[in-house]
MARTIVEX-201728 format. One line per 8 residues: number of its first residue (from 1); their letters; for each residue x, y, z of N, C-alpha, C. Coordinates in steps of 0.2 Angstrom, whole numbers, plus 5000, padded with zeros to 4 digits. Example, Ala and Ser with C-alpha at 12.3 -4.5 7.8 and 13.67 -1.06 7.14 Angstrom:
% residues 2
1	AS	5066/4972/5039/5062/4978/5039/5066/4984/5039 | 5064/4989/5035/5068/4995/5036/5064/5000/5039
This chain:
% residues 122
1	XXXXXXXX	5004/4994/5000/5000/5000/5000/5004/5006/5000 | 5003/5008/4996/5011/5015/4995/5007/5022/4998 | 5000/5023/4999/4998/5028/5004/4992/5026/5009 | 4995/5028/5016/4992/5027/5021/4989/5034/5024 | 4981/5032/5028/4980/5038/5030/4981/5041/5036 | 4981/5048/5036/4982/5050/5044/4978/5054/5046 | 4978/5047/5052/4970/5051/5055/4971/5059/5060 | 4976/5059/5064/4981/5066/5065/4980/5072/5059
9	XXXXXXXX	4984/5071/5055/4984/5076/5049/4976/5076/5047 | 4974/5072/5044/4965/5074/5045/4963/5080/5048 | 4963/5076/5057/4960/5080/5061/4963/5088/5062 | 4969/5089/5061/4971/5096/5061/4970/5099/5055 | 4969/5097/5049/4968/5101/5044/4960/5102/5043 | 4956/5098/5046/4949/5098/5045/4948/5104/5050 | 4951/5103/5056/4948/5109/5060/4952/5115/5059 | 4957/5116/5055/4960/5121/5053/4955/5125/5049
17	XXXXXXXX	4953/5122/5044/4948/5123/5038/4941/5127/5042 | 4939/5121/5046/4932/5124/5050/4933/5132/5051 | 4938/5133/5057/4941/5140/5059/4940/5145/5053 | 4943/5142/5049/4945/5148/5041/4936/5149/5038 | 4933/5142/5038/4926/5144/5035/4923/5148/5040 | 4923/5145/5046/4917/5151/5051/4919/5157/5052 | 4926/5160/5051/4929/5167/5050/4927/5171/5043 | 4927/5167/5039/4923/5169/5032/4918/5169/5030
25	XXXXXXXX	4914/5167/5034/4905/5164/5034/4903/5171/5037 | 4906/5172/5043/4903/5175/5049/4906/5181/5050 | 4910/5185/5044/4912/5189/5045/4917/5190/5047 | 4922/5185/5048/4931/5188/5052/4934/5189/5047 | 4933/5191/5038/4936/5191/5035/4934/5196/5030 | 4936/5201/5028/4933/5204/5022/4924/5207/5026 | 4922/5205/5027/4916/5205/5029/4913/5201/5028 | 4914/5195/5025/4910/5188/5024/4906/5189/5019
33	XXXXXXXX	4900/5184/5022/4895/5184/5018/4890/5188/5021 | 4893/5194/5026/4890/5198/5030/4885/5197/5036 | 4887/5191/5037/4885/5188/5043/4877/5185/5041 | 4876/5182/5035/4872/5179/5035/4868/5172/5037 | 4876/5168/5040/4878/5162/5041/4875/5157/5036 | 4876/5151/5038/4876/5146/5034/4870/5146/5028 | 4874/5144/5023/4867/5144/5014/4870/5138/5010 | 4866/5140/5007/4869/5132/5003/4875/5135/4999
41	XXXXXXXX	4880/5141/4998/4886/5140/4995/4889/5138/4999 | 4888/5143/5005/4893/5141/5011/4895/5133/5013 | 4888/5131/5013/4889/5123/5014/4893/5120/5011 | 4893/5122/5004/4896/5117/4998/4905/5118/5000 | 4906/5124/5000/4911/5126/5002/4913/5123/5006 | 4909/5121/5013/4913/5117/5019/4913/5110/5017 | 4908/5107/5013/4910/5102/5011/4915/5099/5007 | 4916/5103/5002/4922/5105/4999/4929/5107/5002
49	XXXXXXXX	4930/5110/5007/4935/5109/5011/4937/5102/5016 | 4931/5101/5015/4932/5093/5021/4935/5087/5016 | 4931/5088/5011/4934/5084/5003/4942/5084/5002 | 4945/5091/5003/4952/5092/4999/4957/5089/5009 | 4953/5093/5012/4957/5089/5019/4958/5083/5020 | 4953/5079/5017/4952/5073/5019/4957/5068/5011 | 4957/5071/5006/4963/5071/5003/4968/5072/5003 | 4973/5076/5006/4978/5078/5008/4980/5075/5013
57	XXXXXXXX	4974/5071/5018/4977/5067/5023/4982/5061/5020 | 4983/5058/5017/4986/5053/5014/4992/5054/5012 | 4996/5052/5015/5004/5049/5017/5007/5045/5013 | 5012/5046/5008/5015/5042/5002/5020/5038/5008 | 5018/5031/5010/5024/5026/5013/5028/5023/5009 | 5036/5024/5009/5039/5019/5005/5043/5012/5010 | 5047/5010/5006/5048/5004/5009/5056/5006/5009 | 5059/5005/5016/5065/5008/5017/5070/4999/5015
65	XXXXXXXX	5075/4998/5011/5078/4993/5009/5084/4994/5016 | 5085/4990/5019/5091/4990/5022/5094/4988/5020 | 5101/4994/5015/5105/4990/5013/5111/4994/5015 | 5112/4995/5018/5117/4999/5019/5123/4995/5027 | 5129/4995/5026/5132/4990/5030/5134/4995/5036 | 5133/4992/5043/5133/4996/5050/5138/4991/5055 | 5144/4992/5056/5150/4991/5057/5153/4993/5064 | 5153/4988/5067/5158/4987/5074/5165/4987/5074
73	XXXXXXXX	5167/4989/5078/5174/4992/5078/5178/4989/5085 | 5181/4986/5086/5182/4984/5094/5191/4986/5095 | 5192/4986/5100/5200/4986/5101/5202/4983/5107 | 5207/4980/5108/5211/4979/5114/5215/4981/5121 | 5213/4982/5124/5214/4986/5129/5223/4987/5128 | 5225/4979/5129/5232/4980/5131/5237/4979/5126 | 5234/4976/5119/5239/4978/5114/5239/4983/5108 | 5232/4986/5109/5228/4992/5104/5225/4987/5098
81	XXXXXXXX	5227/4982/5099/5225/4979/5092/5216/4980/5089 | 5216/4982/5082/5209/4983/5080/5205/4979/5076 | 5200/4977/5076/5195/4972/5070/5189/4977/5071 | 5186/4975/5066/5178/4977/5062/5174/4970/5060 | 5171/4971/5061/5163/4965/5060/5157/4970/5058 | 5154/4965/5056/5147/4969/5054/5142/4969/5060 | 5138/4973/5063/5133/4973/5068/5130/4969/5069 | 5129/4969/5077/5126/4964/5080/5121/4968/5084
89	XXXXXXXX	5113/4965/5084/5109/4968/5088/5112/4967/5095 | 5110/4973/5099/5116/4971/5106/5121/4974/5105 | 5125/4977/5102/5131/4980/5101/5129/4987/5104 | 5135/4989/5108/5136/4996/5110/5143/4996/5113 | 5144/5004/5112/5150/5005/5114/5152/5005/5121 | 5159/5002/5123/5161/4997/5128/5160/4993/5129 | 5155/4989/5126/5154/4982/5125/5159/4978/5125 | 5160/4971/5129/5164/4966/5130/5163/4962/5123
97	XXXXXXXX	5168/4959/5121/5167/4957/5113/5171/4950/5115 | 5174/4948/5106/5178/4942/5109/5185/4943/5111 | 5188/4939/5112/5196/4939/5113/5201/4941/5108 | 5206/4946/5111/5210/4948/5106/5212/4941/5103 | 5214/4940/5094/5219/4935/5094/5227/4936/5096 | 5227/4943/5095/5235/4942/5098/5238/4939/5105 | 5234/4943/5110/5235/4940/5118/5230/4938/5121 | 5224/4935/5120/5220/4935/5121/5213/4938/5127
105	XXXXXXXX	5217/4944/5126/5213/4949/5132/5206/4950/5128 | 5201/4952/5132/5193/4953/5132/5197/4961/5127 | 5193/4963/5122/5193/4966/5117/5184/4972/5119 | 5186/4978/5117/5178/4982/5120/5178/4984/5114 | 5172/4986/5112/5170/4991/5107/5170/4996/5107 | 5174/4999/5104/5174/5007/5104/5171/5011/5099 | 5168/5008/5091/5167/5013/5086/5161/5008/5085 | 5155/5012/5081/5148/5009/5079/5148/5015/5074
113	XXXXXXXX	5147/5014/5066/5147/5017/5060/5143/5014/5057 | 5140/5019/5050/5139/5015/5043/5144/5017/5040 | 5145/5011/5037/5150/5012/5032/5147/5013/5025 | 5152/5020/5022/5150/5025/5017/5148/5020/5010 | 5151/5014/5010/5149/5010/5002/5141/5007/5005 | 5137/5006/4999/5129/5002/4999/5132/4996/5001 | 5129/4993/5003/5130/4987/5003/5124/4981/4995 | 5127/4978/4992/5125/4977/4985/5120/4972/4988
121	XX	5113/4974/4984/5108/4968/4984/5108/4962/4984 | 5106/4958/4988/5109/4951/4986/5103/4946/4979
């Protein structure tokens, strides 16, 4: 469904519109229809405005591809040593990660990026 509607935006441009007709109707504007209140143009008009608001509520949804690569960064405390992997849900910075391969000291996470290239559709 590529538009979905919003009942929010609806409701503040319908009562937006009401405001603008009853200031125009009733005289807050120009002088209106001279304060004759409601006739059947006026009506048509409020109808017509409810038409175009209720039009307007509708929200183009796209579909977001995750394709972009978002990249862990860990280091080792004791020898600096640095590796990259791709995200893991749960990851945050200072996170305990796995073992350096050099010395095998517990390694923390220090950087969380996306990295600038797409990652290519499979």
């Amino acid at each position: 469904m590529p538009y979905r509607f919003d009942a929010g935006r609806f409701i503040a441009i319908v009562l937006s519109m009401i405001v603008l007709f009853v200031l125009f109707v009733f005289g807050g504007f120009y002088g209106g229809y001279g304060g004759l209140g409601l006739n059947t143009d006026s009506f048509i008009l409020l109808v017509a405005l409810i038409i175009f608001a209720f039009a307007v509520s509708f929200v183009k949804v796209t579909n977001q591809e995750e394709n972009v690569d978002i990249i862990s960064e860990a280091r080792c405390p004791t020898c600096g040593f640095i590796y990259t992997r791709p995200f893991a849900n749960g990851d945050f910075i200072s996170k305990q990660d796995k073992p350096c391969p050099k010395d095998g000291a517990i390694t923390l996470i220090e950087k969380i990026y996306v990295n600038d290239q797409l990652k290519q559709p499979a």
